[in-house]
N, C-alpha and C positions, 0 to 999 in steps of 0.2 A: 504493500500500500504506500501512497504518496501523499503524505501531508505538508510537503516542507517544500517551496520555491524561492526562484531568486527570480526580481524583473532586472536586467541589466540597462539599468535607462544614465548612464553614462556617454562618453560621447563626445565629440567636438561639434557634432552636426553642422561643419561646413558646408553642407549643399544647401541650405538654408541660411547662410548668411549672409548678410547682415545681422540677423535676427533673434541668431540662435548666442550672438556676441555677450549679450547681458542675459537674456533668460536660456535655461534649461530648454532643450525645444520640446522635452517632454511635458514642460509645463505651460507651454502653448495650447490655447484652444482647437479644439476638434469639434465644432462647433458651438454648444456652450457648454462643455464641458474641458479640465485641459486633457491633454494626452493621456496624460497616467493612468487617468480612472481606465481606462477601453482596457488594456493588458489587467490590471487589477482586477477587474469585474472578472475578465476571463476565468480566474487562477478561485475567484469565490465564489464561480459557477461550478469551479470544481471539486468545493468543498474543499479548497485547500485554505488553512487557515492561519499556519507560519509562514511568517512573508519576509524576505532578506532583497529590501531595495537598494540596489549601488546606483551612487551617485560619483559627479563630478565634486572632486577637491573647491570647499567652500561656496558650494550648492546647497548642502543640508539644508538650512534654515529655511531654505524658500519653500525646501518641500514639506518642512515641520509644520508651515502653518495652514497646509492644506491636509496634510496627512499625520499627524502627530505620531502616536504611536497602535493605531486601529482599534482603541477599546470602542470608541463610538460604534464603528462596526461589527464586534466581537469576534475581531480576531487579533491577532499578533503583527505587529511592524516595526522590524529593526529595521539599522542603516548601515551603509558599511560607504567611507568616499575612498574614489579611488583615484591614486596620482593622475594618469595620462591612461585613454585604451592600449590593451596589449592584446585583442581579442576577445573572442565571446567565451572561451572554455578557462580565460581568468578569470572567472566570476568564483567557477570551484573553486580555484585557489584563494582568492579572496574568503569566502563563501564556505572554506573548509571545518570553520568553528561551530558556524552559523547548523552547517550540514551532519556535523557530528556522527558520521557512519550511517546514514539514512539513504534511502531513498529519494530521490529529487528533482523537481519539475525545473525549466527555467523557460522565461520569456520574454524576448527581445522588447522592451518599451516605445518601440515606434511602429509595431505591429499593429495588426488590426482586424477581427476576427467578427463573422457574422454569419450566424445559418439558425435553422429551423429546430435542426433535434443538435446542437452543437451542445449542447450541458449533458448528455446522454453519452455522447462522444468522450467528452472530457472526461465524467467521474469514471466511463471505461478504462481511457487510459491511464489514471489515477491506482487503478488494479496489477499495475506492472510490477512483478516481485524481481526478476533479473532479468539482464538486458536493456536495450534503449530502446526509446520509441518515437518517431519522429510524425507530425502530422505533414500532409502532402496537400498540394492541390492542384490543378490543369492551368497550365497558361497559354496563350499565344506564342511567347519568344522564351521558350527554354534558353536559349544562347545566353540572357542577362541572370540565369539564377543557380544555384545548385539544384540539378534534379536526381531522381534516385528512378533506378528500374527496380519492380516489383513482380516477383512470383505470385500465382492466383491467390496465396492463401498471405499477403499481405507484406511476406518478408524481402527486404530489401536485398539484392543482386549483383548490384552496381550502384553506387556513385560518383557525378561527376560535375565538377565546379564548372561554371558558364561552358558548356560543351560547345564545340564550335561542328561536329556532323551529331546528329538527331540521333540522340538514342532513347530518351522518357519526354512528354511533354508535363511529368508530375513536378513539380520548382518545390523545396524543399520550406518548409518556412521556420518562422523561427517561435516556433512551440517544441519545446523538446521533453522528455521522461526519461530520468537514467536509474540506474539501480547506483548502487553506495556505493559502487568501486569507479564511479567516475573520477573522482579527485586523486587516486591513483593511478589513474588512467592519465588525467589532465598535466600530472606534473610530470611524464613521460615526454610528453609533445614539447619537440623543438620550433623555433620559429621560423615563420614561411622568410620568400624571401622580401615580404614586405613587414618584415621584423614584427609579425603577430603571431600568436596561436590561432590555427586557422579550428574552427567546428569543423567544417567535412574531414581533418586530421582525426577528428576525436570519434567521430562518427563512425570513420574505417578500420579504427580500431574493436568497435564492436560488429562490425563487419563480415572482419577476417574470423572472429569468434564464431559467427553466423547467430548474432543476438541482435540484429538491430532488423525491428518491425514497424510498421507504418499502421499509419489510418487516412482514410483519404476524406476530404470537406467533399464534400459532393457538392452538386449541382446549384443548390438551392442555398449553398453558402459561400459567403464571401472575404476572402486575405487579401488585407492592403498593407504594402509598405508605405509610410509615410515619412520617407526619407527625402524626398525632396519636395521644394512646394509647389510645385505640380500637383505630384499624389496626396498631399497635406491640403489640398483645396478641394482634388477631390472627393478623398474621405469625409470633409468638413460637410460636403455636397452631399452626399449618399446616406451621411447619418442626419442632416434637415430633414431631405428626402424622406425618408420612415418614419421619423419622429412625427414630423407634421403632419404625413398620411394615417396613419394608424394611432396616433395617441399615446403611444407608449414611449418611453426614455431608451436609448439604449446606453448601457452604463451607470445607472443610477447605483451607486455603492452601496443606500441603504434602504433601496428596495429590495436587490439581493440578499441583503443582510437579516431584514423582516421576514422574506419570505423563507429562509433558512431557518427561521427562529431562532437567529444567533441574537437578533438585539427587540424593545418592543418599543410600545410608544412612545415610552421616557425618553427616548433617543432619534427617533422621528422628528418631535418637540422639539431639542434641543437642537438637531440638526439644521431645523427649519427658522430658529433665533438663530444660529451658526452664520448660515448662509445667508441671513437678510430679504428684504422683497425683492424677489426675484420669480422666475418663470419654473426652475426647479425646484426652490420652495413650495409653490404652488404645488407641484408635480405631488410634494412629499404629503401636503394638508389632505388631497383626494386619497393618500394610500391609507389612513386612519379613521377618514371621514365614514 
């Protein structure tokens, strides 16, 4: 079982700047909400309820006053800053304390995740005892992503970072599940030659094992990187889009939290003085009323 993640929302996020120069860009809007909530909500859709957020060196604060330490939500949130990125598989390292010989999710903070039966998805792959598990989805242009070929019954075959001839149009994304010997794994990997630990390094070590399984977002679901502001406009676009049609919030932290029955009204309440007049306040008054 997996109860314990890490969001790695660290970063320089120079494909966005100007912007990303003074604020976090994970604490940039996606439309009104900031980034962080979207991977968050993911990880307490999946009943995962220790949380180990890396930030950039003298960042913390900003995120403390949005995110203090999760009781409001009833869950758990530490912080861990980190000097400069050295890749996504230094988070274990980082994260080795935090992970204490467990089991452990991680996800990239400028992701972006949306489907139908996707919390069904999630606490599935929450059930991973050994081995790694990576979510997939279909693109257009495998050439711009890591994709993975997959055998009928799920398990991965190949890996291959922006392939340049067609072998999977699955793009890897950046939802991961490892078992406890990832941090032994991680501090094995040397750096690429762009002086990082690369994930498809850490990835093909469970590979060669033949432990590394998939789940694919089907159809009816949607992965956005919102690494540049391109894609950060149009995720901003896509999440109005459903909001406004259908009524519902995507990402509201403590509607998930309510309907978990981690937290109850005292904390609704509270959230909704929190947050001031606003349109998600509101949101929060109709889930009590």
């Amino acid at each position: 079982m997996i109860n314990k993640a890490i969001i790695l929302a660290g970063g320089m996020g120079t494909r966005m700047s100007p912007l990303t120069k003074a604020v976090n860009k994970q604490l940039l809007p996606i439309y009104d909400k900031p980034l962080i909530f979207y991977p968050l909500s993911i990880l307490m859709l999946a009943k995962i309820k220790d949380i180990l957020i890396i930030v950039n060196k003298g960042q913390l604060n900003q995120y403390r006053k949005i995110l203090p330490d999760g009781k409001h939500l009833g869950i758990n949130i530490v912080y861990k800053e980190q000097t400069y990125p050295k890749g996504l598989p230094d988070a274990f390292l980082l994260g080795e304390k935090f992970i204490n010989k467990k089991n452990v999710a991680l996800i990239l903070g400028d992701n972006f995740f949306y489907g139908q039966n996707l919390t069904s998805k999630l606490i599935s792959c929450t059930k991973l005892k050994n081995g790694a598990k990576v979510i997939l989805h279909k693109v257009i242009k495998p050439e711009l992503f890591g994709v993975a070929k997959t055998s009928k019954t799920g398990r991965i075959t190949m890996l291959k970072e922006k392939p340049k001839k067609f072998i999977s149009d699955l793009a890897i994304t950046g939802l991961y599940f490892f078992d406890k010997k990832v941090v032994e794994y991680a501090k094995r990997l040397k750096p690429s030659a762009r002086n990082e630990l690369e994930i498809t390094d850490l990835l093909k070590v469970y590979l060669k094992k033949k432990k590394l399984t998939s789940d694919i977002l089907g159809r009816g679901g949607a992965w956005l990187d919102t690494g540049s502001i391109e894609d950060f406009y149009k995720t901003s676009a896509f999440v109005s889009a459903i909001e406004n049609r259908q009524g519902f919030k995507i990402a509201c932290l403590e509607e998930i939290a309510f309907s978990n029955k981690w937290i109850g009204k005292k904390e609704i309440l509270n959230a909704i003085q929190f947050y001031g007049k606003c349109d998600y306040s509101n949101y929060l008054k109709k889930l009590i009323s």
